[in-house]
N, C-alpha and C positions, 0 to 999 in steps of 0.2 A: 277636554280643555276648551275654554270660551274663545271667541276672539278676541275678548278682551283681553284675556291673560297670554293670550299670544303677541300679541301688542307689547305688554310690558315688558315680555322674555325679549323682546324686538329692541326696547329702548332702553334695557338694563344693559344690553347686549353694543348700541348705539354708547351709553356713557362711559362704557369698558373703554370701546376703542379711542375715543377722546381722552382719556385719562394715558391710555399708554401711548398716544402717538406726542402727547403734550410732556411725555418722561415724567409723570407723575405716580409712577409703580413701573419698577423692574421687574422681568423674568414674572413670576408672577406674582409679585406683590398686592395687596389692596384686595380690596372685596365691596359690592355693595350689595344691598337689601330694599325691597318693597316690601310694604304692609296689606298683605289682601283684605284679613279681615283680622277680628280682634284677636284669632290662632292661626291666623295663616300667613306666610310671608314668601317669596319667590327670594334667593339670595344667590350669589356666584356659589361655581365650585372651585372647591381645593384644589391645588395645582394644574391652572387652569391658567396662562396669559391670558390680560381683562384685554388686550386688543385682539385676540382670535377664539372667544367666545361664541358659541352658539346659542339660538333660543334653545335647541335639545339640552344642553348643558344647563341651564338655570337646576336650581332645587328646588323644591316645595318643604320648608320646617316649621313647627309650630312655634309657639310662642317662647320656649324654652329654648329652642333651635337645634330641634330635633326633626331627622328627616323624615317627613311624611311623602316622598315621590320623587325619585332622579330617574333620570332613563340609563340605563346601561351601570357603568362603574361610579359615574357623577357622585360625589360626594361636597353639604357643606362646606364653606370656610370653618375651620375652628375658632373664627376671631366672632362670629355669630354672637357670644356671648355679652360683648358691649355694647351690639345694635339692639341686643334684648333688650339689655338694662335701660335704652335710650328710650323705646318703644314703652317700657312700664311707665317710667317718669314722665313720658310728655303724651298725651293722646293725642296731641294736636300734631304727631308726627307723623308721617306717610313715608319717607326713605330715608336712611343713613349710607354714606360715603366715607370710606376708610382709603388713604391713600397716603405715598410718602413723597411730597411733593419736597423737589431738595432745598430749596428754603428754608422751605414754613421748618421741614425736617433739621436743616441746623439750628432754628434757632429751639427747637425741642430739645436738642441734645445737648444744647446749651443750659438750659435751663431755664430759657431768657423767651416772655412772654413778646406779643405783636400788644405794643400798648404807646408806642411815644405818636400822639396825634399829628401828623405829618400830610394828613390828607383828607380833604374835608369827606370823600365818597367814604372812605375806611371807617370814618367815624360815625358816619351814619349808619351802612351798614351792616357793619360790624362790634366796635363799641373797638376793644378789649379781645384779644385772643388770649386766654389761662392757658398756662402750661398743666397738664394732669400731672402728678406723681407719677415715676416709675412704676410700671406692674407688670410682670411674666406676660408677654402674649400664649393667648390660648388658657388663660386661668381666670379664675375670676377676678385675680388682681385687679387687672386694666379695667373691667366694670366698675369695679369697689372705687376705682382711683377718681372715673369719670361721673358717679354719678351725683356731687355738690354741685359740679358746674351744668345737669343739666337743667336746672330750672331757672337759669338766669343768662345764659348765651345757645349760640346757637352754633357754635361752633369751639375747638378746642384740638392744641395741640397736646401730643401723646410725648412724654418726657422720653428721650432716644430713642422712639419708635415712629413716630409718624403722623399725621391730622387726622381728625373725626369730624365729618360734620353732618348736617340733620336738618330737614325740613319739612313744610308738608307734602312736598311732593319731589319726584326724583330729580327734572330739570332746576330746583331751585338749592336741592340737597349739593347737585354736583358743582353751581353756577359758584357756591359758599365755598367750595373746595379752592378753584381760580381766584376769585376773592384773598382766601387764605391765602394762595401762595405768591400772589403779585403784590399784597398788602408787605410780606416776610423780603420780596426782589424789591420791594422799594427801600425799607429799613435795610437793609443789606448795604443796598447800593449809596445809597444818604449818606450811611456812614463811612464808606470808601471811599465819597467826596469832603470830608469832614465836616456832616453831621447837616441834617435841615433846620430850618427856624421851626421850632413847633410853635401849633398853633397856643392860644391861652387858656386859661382855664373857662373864661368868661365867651371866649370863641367855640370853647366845644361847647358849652352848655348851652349857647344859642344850639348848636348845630343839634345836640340830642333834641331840644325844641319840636324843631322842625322835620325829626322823625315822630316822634309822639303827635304832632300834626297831621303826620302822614298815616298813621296808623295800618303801620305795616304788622305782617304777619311774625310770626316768631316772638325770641326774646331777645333782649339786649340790654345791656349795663343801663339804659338811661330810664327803664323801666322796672327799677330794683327802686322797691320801698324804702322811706326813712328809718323803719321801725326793723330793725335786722338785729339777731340773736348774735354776741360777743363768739360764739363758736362757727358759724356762718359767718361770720366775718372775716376772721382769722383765717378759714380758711380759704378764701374766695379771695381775699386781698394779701395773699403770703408773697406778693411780687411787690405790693404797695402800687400795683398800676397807676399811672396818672390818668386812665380814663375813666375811672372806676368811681361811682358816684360815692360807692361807699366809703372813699376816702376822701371827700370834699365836706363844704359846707354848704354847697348847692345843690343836696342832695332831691327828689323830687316830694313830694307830699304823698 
């Protein structure tokens, strides 16, 4: 093993313990993954608490998310299968974060997308959080559910399961996770004060502007084409989100 990949076992091992001491995975909930190369991935193991990980524990599976190297008993997550699906759809991706932060997690169970623009930072960088469809953990369901919304966000709540999220690299995969769930504690909380001013429509669309300005890494609603197929629609907009370009008349060129 490099030291490079010693390193990573290090700071797979480092956003473990951040996710559980922040109660964003109980007991041993959540799992994440790094992308070595285009069949190789380091990922958590199976019942394994993500805040008392070690680098020995990490796996080494391919692109399928099959084990090619654990030390001892170490075994995969079986949720490896949605981080695949993520990894096919997007190359620009380098780690996935699975986690059930309680929040973001009610309003999954809810049904009920992070969409009412209440903050200018959420709207930048995040857009829209989609809720996925319901699908079996551990089957292919949960890929199959996930994979319309990944070419157009970068993040996404698991319908009574929990959040997924994706970036190119692991500090910015896990930092989208926090994101997620302070975006889900402010929508929460808003509305147990009787509800925020949202911003307008003309207010977010300055605001996505000034991402597309910025020309940040990822994806996000304000970089969704005019020209979108009626079935991609449909599905990408089944909440009618109000951030959602594909539901305005502002939409981009």
């Amino acid at each position: 093993m490099t030291g490079k990949e010693q390193e990573i076992r290090e700071r797979i091992c480092g956003i473990g313990r951040r996710i559980y001491e922040k109660g964003m995975a109980a007991a041993n909930d959540g799992n994440i993954s790094v992308k070595l190369s285009e069949n190789e991935f380091f990922c958590t193991p199976t019942g394994v608490s993500k805040g008392f990980m070690t680098p020995e524990s990490i796996c080494r599976v391919d692109a399928e998310g099959k084990l090619l190297e654990a030390d001892g008993d170490f075994r995969p997550s079986s949720e490896m299968r949605m981080h695949m699906r993520v990894y096919r759809m997007r190359e620009d991706v380098g780690a996935v974060v699975h986690a059930h932060p309680a929040y973001a997690t009610c309003f999954a169970a809810m049904d009920t997308p992070l969409s009412a623009p209440v903050m200018s930072e959420a709207v930048v960088s995040l857009g829209c959080v989609p809720v996925a469809p319901y699908g079996t953990p551990s089957t292919s369901e949960v890929p199959d559910s996930i994979e319309p919304y990944t070419a157009c966000f970068d993040a996404v709540l698991l319908q009574n399961h929990g959040a997924l999220t994706w970036a190119a690299d692991l500090e910015t995969a896990y930092m989208r996770m926090e994101s997620v769930e302070f975006y889900a504690r402010l929508l929460y909380k808003t509305g147990q004060m009787g509800g925020a001013k949202e911003l307008s429509p003309e207010n977010v669309e300055k605001l996505y502007e000034v991402r597309r300005k910025m020309h940040l890494s990822g994806r996000h609603p304000a970089d969704l084409p005019q020209s979108v197929d009626a079935e991609t629609k449909k599905t990408l907009c089944r909440h009618n989100c109000k951030l959602c370009p594909l539901m305005s008349s502002r939409r981009p060129e």
